[in-house]
C-alpha atoms as one frame of an Amber mdcrd trajectory, in Angstrom:
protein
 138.061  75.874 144.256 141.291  77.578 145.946 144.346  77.211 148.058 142.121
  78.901 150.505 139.819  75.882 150.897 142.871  73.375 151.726 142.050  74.926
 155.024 139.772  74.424 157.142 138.735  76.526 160.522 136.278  75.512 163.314
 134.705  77.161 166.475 132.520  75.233 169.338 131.142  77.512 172.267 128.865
  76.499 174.659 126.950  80.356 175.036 125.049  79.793 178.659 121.876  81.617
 176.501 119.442  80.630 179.343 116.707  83.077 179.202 116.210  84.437 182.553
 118.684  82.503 184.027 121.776  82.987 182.805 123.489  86.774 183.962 124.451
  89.038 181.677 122.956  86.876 178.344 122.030  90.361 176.422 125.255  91.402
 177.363 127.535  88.378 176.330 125.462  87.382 173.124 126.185  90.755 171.557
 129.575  90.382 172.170 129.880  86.830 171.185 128.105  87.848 167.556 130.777
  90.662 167.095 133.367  88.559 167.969 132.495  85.817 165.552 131.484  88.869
 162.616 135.482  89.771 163.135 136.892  86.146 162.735 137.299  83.912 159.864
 135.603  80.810 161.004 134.353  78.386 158.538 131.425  76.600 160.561 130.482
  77.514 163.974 128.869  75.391 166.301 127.173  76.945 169.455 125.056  75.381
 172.632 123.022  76.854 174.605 121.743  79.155 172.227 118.345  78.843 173.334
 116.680  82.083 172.529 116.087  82.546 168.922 116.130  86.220 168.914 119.558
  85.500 170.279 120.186  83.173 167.599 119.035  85.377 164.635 120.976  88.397
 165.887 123.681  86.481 165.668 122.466  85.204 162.065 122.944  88.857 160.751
 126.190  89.701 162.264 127.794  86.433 160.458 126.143  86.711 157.677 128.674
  88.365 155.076 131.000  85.360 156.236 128.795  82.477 156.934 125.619  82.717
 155.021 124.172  79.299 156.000 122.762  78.544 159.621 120.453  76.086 160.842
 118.766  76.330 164.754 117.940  72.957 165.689 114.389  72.728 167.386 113.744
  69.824 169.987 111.866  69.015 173.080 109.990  71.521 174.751 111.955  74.208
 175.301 114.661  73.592 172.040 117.803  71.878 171.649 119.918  75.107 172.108
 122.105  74.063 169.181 122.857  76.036 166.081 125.548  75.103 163.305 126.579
  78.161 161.438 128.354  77.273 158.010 130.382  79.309 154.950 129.515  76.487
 153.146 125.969  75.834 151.711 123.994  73.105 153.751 122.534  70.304 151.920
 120.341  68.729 154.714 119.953  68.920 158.595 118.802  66.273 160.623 118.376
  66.651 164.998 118.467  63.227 166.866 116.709  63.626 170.278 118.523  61.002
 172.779 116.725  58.895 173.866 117.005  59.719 177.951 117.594  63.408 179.439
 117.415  63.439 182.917 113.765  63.242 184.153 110.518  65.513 184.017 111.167
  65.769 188.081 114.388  67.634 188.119 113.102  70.878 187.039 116.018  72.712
 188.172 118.102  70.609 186.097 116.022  71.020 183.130 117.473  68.688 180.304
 114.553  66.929 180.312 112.686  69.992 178.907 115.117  71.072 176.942 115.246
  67.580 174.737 119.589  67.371 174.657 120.301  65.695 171.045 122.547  65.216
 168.344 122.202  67.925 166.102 123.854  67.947 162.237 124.134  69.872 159.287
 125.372  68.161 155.510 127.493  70.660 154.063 128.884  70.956 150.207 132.773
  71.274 150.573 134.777  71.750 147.419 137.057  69.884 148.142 136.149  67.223
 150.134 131.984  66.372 149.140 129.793  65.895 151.758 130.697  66.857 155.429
 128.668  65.773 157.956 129.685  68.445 161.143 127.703  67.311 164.207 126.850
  69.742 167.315 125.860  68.159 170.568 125.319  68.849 174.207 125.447  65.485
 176.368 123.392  65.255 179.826 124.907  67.248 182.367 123.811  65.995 185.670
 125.947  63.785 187.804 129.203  64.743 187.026 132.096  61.931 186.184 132.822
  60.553 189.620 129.735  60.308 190.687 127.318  56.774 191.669 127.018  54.714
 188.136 122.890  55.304 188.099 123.707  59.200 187.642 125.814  58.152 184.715
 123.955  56.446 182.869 121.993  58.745 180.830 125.570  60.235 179.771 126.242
  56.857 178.445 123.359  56.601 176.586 123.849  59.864 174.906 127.132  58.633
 173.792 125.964  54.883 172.884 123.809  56.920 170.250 125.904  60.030 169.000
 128.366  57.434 168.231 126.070  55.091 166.265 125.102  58.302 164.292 129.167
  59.537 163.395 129.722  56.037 162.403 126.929  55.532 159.995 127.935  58.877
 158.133 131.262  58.210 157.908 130.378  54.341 156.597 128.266  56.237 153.440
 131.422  58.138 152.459 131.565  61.390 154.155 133.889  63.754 156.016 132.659
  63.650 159.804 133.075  66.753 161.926 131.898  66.816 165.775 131.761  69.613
 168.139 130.162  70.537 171.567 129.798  70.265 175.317 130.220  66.660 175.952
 130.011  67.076 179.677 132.944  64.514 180.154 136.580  64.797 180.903 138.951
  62.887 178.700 139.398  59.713 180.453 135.383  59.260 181.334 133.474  56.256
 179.931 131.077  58.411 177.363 134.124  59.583 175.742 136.091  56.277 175.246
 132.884  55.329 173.957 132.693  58.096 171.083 136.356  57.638 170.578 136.284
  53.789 169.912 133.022  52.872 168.373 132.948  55.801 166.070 136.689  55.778
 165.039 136.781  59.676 165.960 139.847  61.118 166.279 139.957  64.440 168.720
 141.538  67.584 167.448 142.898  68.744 170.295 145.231  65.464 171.232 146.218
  65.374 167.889 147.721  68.950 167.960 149.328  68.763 171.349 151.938  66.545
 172.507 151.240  64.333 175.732 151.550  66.391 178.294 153.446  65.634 181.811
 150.537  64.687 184.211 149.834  67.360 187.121 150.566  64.131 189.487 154.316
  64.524 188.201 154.549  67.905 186.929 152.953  69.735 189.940 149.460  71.485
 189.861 149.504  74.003 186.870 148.567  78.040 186.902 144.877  77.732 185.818
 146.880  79.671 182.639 148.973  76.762 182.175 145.899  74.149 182.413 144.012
  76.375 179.620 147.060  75.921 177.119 148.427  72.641 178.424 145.157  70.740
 178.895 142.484  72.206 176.769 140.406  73.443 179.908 137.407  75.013 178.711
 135.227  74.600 181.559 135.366  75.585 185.783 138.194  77.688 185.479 139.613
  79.983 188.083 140.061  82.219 185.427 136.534  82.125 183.950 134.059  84.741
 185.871 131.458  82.660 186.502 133.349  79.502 187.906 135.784  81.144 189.922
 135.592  79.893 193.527 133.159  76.953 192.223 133.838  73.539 194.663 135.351
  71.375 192.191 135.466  67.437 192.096 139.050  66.050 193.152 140.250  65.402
 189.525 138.740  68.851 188.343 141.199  70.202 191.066 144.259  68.622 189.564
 143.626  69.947 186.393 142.732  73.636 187.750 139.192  72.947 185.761 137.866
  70.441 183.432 137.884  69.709 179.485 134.205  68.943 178.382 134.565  70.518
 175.050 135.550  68.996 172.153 136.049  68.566 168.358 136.759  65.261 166.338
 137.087  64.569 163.334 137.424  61.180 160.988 138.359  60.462 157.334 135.432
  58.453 155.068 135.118  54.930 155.941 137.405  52.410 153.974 136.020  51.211
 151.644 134.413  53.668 149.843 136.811  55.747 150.717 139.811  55.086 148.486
 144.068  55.913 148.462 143.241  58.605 146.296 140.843  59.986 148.918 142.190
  63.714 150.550 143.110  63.978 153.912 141.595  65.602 157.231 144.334  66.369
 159.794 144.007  68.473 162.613 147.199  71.148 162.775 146.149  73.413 165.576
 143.222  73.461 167.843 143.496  76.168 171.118 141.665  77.593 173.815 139.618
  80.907 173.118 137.327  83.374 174.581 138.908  83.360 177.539 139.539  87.140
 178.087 136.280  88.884 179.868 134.119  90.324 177.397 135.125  93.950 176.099
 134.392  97.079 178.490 132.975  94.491 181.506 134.201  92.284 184.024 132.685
  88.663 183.146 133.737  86.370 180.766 131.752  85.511 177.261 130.477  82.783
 179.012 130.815  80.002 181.830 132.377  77.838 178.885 135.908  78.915 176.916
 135.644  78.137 173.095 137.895  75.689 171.117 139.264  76.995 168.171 140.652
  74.017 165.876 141.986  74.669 162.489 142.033  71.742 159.878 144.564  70.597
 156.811 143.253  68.659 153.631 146.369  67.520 151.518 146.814  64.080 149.474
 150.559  63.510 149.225 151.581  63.337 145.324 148.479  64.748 144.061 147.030
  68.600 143.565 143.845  68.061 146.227 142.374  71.245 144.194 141.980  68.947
 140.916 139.581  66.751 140.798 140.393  64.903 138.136 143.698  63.489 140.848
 141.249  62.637 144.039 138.425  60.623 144.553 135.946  61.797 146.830 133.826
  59.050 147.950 130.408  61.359 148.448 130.756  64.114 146.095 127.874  66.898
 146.599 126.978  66.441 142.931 128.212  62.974 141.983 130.134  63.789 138.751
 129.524  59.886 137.004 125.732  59.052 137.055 126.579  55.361 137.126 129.345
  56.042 140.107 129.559  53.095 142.878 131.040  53.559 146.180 132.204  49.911
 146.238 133.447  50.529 142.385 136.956  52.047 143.867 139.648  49.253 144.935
 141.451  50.563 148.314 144.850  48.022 148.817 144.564  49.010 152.544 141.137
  48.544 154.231 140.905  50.105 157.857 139.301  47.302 160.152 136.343  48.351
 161.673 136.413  50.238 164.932 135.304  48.357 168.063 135.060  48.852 171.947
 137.054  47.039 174.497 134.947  44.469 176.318 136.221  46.374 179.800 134.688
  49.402 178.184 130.864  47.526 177.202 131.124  45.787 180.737 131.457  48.497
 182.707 129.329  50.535 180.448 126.720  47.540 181.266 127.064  47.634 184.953
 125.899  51.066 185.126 123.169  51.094 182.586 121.941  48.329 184.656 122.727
  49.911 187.936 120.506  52.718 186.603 117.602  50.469 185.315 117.333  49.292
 189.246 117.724  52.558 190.126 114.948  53.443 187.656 112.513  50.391 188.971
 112.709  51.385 192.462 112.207  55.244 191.549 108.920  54.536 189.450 107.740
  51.643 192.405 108.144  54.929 194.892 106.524  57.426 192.511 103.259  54.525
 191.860 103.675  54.385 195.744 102.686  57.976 196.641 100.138  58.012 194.147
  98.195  55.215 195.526  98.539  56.968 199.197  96.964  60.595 197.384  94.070
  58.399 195.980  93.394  56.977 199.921  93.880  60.658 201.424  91.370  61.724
 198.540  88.925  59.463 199.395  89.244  60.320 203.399  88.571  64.125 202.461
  85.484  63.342 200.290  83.991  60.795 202.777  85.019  63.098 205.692  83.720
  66.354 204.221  80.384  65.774 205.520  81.033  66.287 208.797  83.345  69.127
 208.927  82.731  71.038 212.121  83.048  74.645 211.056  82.310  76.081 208.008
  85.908  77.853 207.946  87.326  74.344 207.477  85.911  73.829 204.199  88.331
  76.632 202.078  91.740  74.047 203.791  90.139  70.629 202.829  89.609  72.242
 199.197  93.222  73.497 198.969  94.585  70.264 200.109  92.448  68.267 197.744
  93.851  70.532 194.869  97.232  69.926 195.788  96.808  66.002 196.269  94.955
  65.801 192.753  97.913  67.172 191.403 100.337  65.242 193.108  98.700  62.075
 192.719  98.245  62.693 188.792 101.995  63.812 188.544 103.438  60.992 190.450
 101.765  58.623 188.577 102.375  60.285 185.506 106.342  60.240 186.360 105.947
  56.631 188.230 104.155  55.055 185.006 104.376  57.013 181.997 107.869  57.849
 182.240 108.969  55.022 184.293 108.033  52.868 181.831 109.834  55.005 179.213
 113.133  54.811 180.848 112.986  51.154 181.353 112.362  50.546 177.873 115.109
  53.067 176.485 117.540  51.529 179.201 116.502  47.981 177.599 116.994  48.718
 174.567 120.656  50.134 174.961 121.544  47.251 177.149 119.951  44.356 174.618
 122.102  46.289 171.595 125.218  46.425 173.698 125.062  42.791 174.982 123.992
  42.044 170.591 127.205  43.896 170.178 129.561  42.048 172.461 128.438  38.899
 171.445 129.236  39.610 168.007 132.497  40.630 169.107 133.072  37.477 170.593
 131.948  35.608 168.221 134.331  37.294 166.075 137.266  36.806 168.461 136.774
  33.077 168.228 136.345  32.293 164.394 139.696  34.501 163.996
C-alpha cells in the first residue's frame, strides 16, 4: 500500500467499434490503444467495443499498466463493454436489461446487441471491494421525444439502479461509467441519481454553471469545459453539422456520459470508513486523432480523477480504518452489522413526481406495445389468407411463366407471416410482461413510500 493509491484515476469512452459500420474503426482503435498505453489510468471503461480483435489489441497495449480486463459477452452480437483494471478483478457479472428496442428496428440494432449492465469486483488496497460498473443505456428516441420511445430508457435505469444500490448495501465502493444516452435533467438519470444514492463526478468537481438561457449560447469550446459535453459536438468530426434537438442546441451538444460514484452503505459502513471524493473530472479526446482529420470517436471521453482520505487517521494503515468489505476479510468471525456508526444515512428514495411520471410513460409504452403486437398478429393472419388464395388458386394459373411469381411471393409471405407473428406474439408478449413487471415494482415501491410517509 502507498501514497500512490490515495488516488484514484478513471476513463469512460464510448469507441463507435461498429464493425463495418463505423468509419475509420481500424484507424481510431489503434490510436485509442496508444493513447490509453501512454496514460496512467487506473480502470478504463469502454462501449462500443464490439470487435474482440479490437478489444484484445487493445488488451496488449495496456497491459504493462492495467493487467486485468474483462469483455462482457451478451445478446447476439455482444454487449460492446469492456472494463480494463490495474487492480486484480475478483468477479464479473453482465446484467442484460430487460428491454432493448425491438427485433424490428434492425437499423437501430440494440436489440441484437443485448445493452446491459456490465461490472467488474476489483481488490483495492485501500478501500476492499469496488464494484466499477460500465453501461450503455438504449439509445433510440432521444430525451424530448413521445413517452412510449422512452420507456425502454427508463427501464434500463429502473434496473442499473437496483444493481448500484444492492452493492453498495453489502459494503462496497461503487464506481459507474458509460454512455447513458441522457442529458442531465432527463428522467433515467434522476432515476440513477436518487434511488441509487450516486453521486456524479463531474457536478461535484465543477461549480454550477450560469445557464446558456442567461449566459448566452457558449463556443462549442466553452460547452466542452463548462458543461461536460461529450457527445454532438460541433467540434467532434463526426457530429459536426448533425440537426440537433432544441436543448442539444443550447448547450452546443449534449452530456450522455458519465461517472458516479458512492461511499458503502451506512451501516456497514462505519465513521472510520475512508472516503471517495471526486477532485477533478474533464473532457478528453477531443483533439482529432494524430496524423488524420477525424476525431477518436463520435463520443469525447471523461477523465475523472478520485481522492480517498479519512480526516484524523493515516487511510494507508489499516489498523486506523475500517473497511466494510475487505478483499480478504482480516477477522474470520467479522460482522458487517458488528461496527456501531453514530450517524446512519437514511435510505435513498425517489420523488413521487419522479415514479409518476416515470409510470405514465411505462404505461404509455405498454399501450403502445399492445397496439404494436395487435398490428403485427394482424398482418400475420392476412399472409395466412393470401397463402391460402395462392395454393387454392395455383391450379388454374393460365401460363406456365406465372408459376416462378406465385412461388416468389409465397416465399416472401411465409416469411413475413412467420416474422410478424413471431414479433406480434413472441416478443409482444415479452415486452408486456417486462413492462409489467417494472410498473407492479414501481407502484410496490410507492406504496411503501407512502406508507412510510404516513406512520412518520
Amino acid at each position: 500500500m502507498s501514497e500512490g493509491d490515495k488516488r484514484l484515476r478513471l476513463l469512460t469512452l464510448n469507441c463507435w467499434g461498429l464493425k463495418y459500420v463505423a468509419k475509420h474503426r481500424t484507424q481510431r482503435i489503434a490510436a485509442i490503444a496508444s493513447a490509453l498505453a501512454k496514460s496512467d489510468y487506473d480502470i478504463v471503461a469502454l462501449q462500443e467495443l464490439w470487435v474482440f480483435a479490437d478489444y484484445e489489441h487493445v488488451r496488449a497495449s495496456v497491459a504493462s499498466r492495467l493487467p486485468y480486463s474483462k469483455f462482457f459477452y451478451s445478446g447476439a452480437l455482444g454487449a460492446g463493454l469492456v472494463i480494463f483494471s490495474r487492480f486484480p478483478i475478483l468477479a464479473a457479472t453482465v446484467h442484460p436489461y430487460s428491454l432493448n428496442g425491438t427485433p424490428i428496428d434492425v437499423l437501430a440494432g440494440d436489440w441484437f446487441v443485448g445493452k446491459a449492465a456490465a461490472s467488474v469486483l476489483v481488490s483495492h488496497p485501500i478501500l476492499g471491494q469496488v464494484q466499477v460498473f460500465n453501461t450503455h443505456l438504449f439509445a433510440k428516441g432521444g430525451d424530448e421525444g413521445p413517452d412510449h420511445h422512452k420507456a425502454h430508457r427508463l427501464v434500463n435505469a429502473w434496473e442499473f439502479a437496483k444493481l448500484a444500490r444492492q452493492a453498495a448495501e453489502v459494503g462496497r465502493y461503487v464506481i459507474a461509467a458509460g454512455d447513458f444516452n441522457s442529458v442531465p435533467t432527463a428522467p433515467p438519470m434522476n432515476i440513477i441519481r436518487d434511488h441509487a444514492s450516486l453521486r456524479d463526478a463531474w457536478v461535484d468537481s465543477h461549480p454550477s454553471p450560469r445557464s446558456p438561457s442567461t449566459s448566452g449560447l457558449p463556443s462549442p469550446s466553452e460547452a466542452i469545459h463548462t458543461y461536460g459535453v461529450t457527445a454532438d459536438s460541433p467540434l467532434n468530426f463526426y457530429s459536426a453539422g448533425k440537426p440537433l434537438e432544441p436543448n442539444a442546441r443550447k448547450f452546443q451538444g449534449k452530456r450522455l456520459d458519465y461517472v458516479f460514484y458512492r461511499q458503502p452503505n451506512s451501516p456497514p459502513a462505519s465513521n472510520r470508513t475512508p472516503h471517495l471524493r471526486c477532485i477533478d473530472s474533464k473532457v478528453v479526446f477531443t483533439d482529432p486523432v494524430p496524423g488524420f482529420n477525424f476525431s477518436y470517436s463520435d463520443h469525447f471521453g471523461l477523465d475523472t480523477t478520485f481522492e480517498i482520505s479519512l480526516p484524523g487517521a493515516d487511510v494507508t494503515n489499516p489498523d486506523e480504518t475500517y473497511i466494510p468489505a475487505p478483499a480478504e476479510p482480516r477477522d474470520p468471525s467479522f460482522v458487517l452489522t458488528s461496527v456501531p456508526n453514530p450517524n446512519p444515512a437514511p435510505p435513498p428514495t425517489l420523488s413521487s413526481d419522479l415514479i409518476t411520471s416515470t409510470l405514465q410513460s411505462l404505461t404509455a409504452r405498454y399501450r403502445f406495445a399492445q397496439s404494436q403486437a395487435h398490428l403485427h398478429l394482424s398482418v400475420f393472419a392476412i399472409c395466412l389468407v393470401l397463402l391460402l388464395v395462392i395454393i387454392i388458386g395455383s391450379a388454374w394459373l393460365p401460363r406456365a411463366w406465372i408459376n416462378p411469381i406465385f412461388m416468389i411471393l409465397t416465399v416472401f409471405l411465409a416469411w413475413l407471416s412467420t416474422t410478424m407473428l413471431y414479433i406480434g406474439f413472441v416478443y409482444g408478449r415479452w415486452e408486456l410482461n417486462a413492462l409489467t413487471n417494472i410498473i407492479e415494482e414501481l407502484e410496490i415501491y410507492r406504496s411503501s413510500l407512502e406508507t412510510h410517509s404516513r406512520s412518520s
